[in-house]
C-alpha positions as CSV (number, residue, x, y, z in Angstrom):
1,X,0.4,-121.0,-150.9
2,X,1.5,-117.3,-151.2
3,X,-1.9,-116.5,-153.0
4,X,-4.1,-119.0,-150.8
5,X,-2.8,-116.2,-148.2
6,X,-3.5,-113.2,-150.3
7,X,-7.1,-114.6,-150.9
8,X,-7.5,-115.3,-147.3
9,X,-6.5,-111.6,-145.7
10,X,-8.1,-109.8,-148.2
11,X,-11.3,-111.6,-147.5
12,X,-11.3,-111.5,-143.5
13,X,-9.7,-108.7,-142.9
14,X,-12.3,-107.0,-144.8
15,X,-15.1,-107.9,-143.6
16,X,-14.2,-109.0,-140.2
17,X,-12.0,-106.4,-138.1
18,X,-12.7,-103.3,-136.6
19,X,-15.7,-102.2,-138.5
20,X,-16.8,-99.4,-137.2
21,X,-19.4,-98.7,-140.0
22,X,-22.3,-101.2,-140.2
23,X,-22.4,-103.8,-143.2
24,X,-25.9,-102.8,-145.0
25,X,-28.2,-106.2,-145.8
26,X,-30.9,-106.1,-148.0
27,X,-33.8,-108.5,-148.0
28,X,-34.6,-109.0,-151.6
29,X,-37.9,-110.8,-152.7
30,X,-36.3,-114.3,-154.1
31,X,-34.5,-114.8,-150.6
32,X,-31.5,-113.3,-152.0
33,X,-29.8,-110.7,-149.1
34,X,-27.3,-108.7,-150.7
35,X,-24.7,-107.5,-148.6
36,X,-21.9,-104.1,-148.8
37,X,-18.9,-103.5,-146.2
38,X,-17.3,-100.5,-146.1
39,X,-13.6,-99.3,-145.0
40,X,-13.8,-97.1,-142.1
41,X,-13.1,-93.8,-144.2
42,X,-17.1,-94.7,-145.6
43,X,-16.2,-96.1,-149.0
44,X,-17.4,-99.8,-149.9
45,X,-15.3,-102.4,-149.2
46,X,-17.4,-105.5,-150.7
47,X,-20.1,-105.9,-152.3
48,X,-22.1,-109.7,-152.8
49,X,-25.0,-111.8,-152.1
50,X,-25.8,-114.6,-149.4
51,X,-28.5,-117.3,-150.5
52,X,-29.1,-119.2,-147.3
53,X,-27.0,-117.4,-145.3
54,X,-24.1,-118.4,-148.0
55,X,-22.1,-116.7,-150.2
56,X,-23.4,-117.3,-153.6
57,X,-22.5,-115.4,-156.7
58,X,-20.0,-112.8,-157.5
59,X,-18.3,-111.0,-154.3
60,X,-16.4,-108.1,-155.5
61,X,-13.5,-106.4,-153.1
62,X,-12.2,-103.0,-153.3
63,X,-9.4,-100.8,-151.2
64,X,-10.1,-98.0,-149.4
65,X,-9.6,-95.5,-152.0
66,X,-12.3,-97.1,-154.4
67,X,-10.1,-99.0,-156.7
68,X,-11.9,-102.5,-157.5
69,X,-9.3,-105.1,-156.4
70,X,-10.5,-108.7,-157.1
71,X,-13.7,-110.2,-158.0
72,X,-14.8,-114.0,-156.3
73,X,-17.8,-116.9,-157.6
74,X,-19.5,-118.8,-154.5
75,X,-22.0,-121.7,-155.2
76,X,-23.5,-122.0,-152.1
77,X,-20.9,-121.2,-150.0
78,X,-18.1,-122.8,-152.2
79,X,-15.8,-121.2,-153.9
80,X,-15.7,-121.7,-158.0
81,X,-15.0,-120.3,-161.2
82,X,-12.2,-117.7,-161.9
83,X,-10.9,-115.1,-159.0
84,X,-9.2,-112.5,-160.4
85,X,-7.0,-110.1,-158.0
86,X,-5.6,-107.1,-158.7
87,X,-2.1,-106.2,-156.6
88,X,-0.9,-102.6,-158.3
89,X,0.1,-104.3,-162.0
90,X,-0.2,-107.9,-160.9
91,X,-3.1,-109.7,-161.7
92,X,-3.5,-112.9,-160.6
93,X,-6.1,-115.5,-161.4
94,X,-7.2,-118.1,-159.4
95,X,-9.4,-120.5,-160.7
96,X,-11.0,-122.9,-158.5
97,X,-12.8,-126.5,-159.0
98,X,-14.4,-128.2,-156.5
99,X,-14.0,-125.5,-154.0
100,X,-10.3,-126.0,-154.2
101,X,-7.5,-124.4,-156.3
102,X,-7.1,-125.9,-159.3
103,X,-4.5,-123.4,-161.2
104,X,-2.9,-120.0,-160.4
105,X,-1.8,-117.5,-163.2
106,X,-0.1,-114.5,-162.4
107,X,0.4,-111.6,-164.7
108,X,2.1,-108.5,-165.1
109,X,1.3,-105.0,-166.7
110,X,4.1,-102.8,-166.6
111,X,2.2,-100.5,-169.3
112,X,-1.7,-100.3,-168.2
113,X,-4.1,-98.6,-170.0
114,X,-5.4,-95.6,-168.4
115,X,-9.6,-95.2,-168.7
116,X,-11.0,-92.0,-168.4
């Protein structure tokens, strides 16, 4: 339940309140739109695709200071495949199945690798 919750804040909140900087949509020519939200400090938020005015594909989140957080599959709206979030050094994967949560991993670096 904890990370039904995590899933669900870090996709409304942000996409959904006070955005003060306008989502960008662009029309591509297979009907794809492809969508980015930003924080309000200008950097991108999320970054995805809508196929009849669905989420399909991979969605990918990030915080305000850049950092990619968690990456999300839609099929038409439904969510499949593996989530992965990133929480400081927990990673936790979600993988869903018939647009419901079929199993929950969570891991723990306490030594990550930096990349230059």
């Amino acid at each position: 339940m904890k990370y039904v919750m995590i899933i669900a804040v870090m996709m409304i909140g942000m996409i959904t309140f006070a955005q003060k900087i306008k989502p960008e949509f662009v029309q591509l020519k297979d009907g794809i739109i492809t969508a980015t939200y930003f924080h309000e400090n200008g950097k991108v938020a999320q970054t995805g695709s809508f196929v009849n005015n669905k989420r399909d594909g991979e969605w990918t989140s990030y915080n305000n200071k850049g950092t990619k957080t968690a990456t999300a599959l839609f099929d038409s709206g439904k969510k499949v495949g593996k989530w992965l979030i990133r929480n400081g050094d927990v990673l936790t994967e979600v993988d869903y199945q018939n647009n419901q949560i079929a199993s929950v991993i969570t891991k723990t670096d306490k030594n990550p690798v930096v990349n230059n």
